[in-house]
N, C-alpha and C positions, 0 to 999 in steps of 0.2 A: 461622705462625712469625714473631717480634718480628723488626725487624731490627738487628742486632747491634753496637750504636753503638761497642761496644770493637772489635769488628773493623777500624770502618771512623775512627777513632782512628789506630790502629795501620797502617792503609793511607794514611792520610793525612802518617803520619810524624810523628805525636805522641806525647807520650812517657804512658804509662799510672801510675797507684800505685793500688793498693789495699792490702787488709788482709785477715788469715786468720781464718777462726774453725773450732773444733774442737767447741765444742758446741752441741747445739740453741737456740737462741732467734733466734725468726723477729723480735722487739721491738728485738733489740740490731742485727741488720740492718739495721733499715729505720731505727734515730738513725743508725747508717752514712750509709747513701744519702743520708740528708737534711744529711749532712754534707760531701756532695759528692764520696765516694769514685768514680771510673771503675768499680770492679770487688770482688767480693770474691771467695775465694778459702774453699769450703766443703768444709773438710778430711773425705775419710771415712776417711783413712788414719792420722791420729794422737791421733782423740778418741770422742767418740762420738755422733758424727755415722753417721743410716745412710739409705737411700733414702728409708723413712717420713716420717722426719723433716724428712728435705731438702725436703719438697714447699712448705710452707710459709716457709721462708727461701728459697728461690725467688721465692716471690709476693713477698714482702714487699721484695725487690731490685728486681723487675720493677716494684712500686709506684713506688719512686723516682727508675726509670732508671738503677740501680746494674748493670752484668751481673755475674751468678751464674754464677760458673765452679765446676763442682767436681771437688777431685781423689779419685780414685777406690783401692781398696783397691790397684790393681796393671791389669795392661795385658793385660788378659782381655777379649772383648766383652760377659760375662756380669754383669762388675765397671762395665763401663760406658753399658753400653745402659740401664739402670733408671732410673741419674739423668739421662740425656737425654730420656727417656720423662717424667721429670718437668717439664721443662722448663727443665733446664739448658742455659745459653745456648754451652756449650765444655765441657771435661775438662784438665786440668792433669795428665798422667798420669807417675807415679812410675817412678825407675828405666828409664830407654830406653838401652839402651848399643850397638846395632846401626842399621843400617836397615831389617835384617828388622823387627827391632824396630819399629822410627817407622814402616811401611809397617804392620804390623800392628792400630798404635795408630791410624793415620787408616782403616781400612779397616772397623775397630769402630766407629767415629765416624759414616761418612756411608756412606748409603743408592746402592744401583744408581745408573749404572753404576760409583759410585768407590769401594764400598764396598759390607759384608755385612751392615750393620744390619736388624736383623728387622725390618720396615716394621708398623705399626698407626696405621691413619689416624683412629682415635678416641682419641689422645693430648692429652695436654694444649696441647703445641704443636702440633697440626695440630686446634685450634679444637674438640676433641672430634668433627670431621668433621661439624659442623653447615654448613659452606659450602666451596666450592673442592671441585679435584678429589684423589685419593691422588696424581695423579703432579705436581701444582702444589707442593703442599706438598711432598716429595720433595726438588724441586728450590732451593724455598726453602730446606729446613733444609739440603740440602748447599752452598747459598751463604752461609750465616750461621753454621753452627756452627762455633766454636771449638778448634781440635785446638792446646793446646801438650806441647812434651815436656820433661820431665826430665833434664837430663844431670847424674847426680850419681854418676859413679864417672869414675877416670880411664879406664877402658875406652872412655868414651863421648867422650870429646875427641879419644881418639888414632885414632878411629872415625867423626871430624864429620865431614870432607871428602867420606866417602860417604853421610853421615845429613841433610845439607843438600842432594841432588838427590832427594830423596822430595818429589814434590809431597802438596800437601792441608794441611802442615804449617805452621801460622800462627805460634809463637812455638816457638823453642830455649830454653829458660829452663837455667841453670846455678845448679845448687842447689849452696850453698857450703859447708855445713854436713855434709852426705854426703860431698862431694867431699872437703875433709878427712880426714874418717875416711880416704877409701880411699886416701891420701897418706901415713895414719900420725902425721895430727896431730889429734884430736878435740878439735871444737870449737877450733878455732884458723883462723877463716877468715881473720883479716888477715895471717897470717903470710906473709912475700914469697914463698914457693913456691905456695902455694896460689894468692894472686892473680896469680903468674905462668903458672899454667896456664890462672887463669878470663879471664884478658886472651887469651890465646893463642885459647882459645876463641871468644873476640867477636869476634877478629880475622878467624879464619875464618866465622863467619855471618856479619858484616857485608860481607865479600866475596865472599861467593855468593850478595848482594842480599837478604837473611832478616830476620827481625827477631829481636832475641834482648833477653832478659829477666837478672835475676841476683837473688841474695836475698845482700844485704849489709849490715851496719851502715852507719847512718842518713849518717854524717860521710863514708861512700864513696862515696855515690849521684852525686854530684856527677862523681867520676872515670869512673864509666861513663855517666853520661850524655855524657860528653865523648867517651865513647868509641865511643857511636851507640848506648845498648842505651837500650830505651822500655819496657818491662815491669818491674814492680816492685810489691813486697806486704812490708808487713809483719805485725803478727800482731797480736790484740784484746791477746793479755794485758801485750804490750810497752805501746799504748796507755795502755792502765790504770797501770802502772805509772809512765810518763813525766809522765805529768798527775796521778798521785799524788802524785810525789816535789815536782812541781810546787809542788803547792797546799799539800802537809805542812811543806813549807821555807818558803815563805813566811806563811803562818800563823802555827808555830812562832816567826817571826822577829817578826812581828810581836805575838803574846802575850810573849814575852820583852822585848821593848821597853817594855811597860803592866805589865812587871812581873809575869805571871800565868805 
C-alpha cells in the first residue's frame, strides 16, 4: 500500500485542489498529474467510468503522484470495495445524510478491526502479496486509505453534529450543487441561502477539529478557504472550456486585428 500524500497534505493542514473526471482515459490523467493536480476525483457515479476501467487511470495517477480518489455509484461495500481492490487510494462517497450512514461508509472502507472489507492479500495494493505479511498490509491500507463523505442534502447538515464524532472519517466535503436541489433552488449554489447553510456547515466541522471540503465556483474558493475548508475539485470539462474560451478570445482578437 502507497502512502497517501493527500492524506498527509490534508493532516498537515494544507489546503488540497483537484479535478473530476467522468470518463475513461487513463492519458488525460496522467497530463493531470504532470500538471501538478494533489488529487483527482474518478467519477463512477455521473459518467462512464466503471471498475474495469478505473484500473488504469489509477496507475496512471499513481505514476505522477496525483491520488486517485474515486467516487463510487452510492455507499454499498459492494459499490465500493472493487475500486479499492484496484488501487484506489480513498472513496468520495455520495449522498451520507446520517451517521449510521458515515459509520457505514468507513466501515466498507477499512479492513478488521475498523472495518468489514473482504480482505484479499493478492490485490493490487497489497503488492499482489508477492512480499509482507496479509496483516502488515491490512494495517497499512487502514492507515492510508481515504474515506470522505458527501453531505449533499439538507438532511445531512441538520444531522452533522452527530455525523462529525464517526471516527475513520477524513474529509466532510458539502456538495453544493445537490444541496441546492434539496433547498428548492437547482443549480443555484451562490444563492445566499444556500451558502448560508454550506457556511453553517463548515462552521460545525471545523469545530469538531475535521476537515471539510466544498465544490463551488472558482471566485468562491477564496471565502472558504478563509473559512478553514482544504478539499476542493473541479471538473475536466470546466477545464476545457476556461482554456478554450481562453485561447478562442484571444486568437479571435488577434485575427481580427491582421484583419482575417
Amino acid at each position: 500500500m502507497r502512502e497517501n500524500t493527500l492524506k498527509q497534505k490534508l493532516n498537515d493542514g494544507k489546503a488540497v485542489f483537484g479535478t473530476m473526471i467522468t470518463f475513461p482515459s487513463a492519458t488525460v490523467v496522467e497530463m493531470l498529474g504532470c500538471l501538478g493536480y494533489d488529487w483527482i476525483l474518478i467519477d463512477n457515479e455521473h459518467g462512464s467510468i466503471t471498475v474495469d476501467n478505473s484500473e488504469d487511470m489509477i496507475r496512471a495517477a499513481e505514476l505522477t503522484g496525483m491520488a486517485p480518489i474515486v467516487r463510487p455509484i452510492g455507499n454499498e461495500l459492494e459499490f465500493i470495495c472493487p475500486f479499492l481492490d484496484r488501487g484506489a487510494w480513498g472513496v468520495q462517497v455520495p449522498h451520507v445524510n446520517t451517521a449510521e450512514e458515515a459509520q457505514n461508509a468507513v466501515e466498507a472502507v477499512k479492513y478488521y478491526p475498523l472495518g468489514t472489507r473482504g480482505i484479499f492479500s493478492r490485490s493490487r495494493p497489497a503488492g499482489f502479496g508477492f512480499s509482507g505479511s496479509t496483516g502488515d498490509y491490512a494495517e497499512e491500507a487502514n492507515k492510508n486509505t481515504l474515506v470522505c463523505l458527501m453531505l449533499e442534502e439538507v438532511e445531512a447538515i441538520e444531522n452533522l453534529e452527530s455525523m462529525v464524532q464517526v471516527e475513520g472519517v477524513d474529509v466532510f466535503f458539502i456538495g453544493s450543487g445537490d444541496l441546492s436541489q434539496s433547498m428548492g433552488f437547482v443549480g443555484q449554489q451562490t444563492r445566499p441561502e444556500v451558502q448560508e447553510v454550506m457556511e453553517r456547515g463548515v462552521k460545525i466541522i471545523r469545530e469538531a477539529g475535521r476537515v471539510a471540503g466544498v465544490s463551488c465556483p472558482e471566485n468562491l474558493v477564496p471565502k472558504f478557504l478563509d473559512l478553514g475548508v482544504q478539499y476542493f475539485h473541479g471538473t475536466v470539462q470546466a477545464l476545457i472550456q476556461s482554456s478554450s474560451d481562453a485561447y478562442l478570445d484571444s486568437m479571435r482578437k488577434a485575427a481580427g486585428k491582421a484583419g482575417l
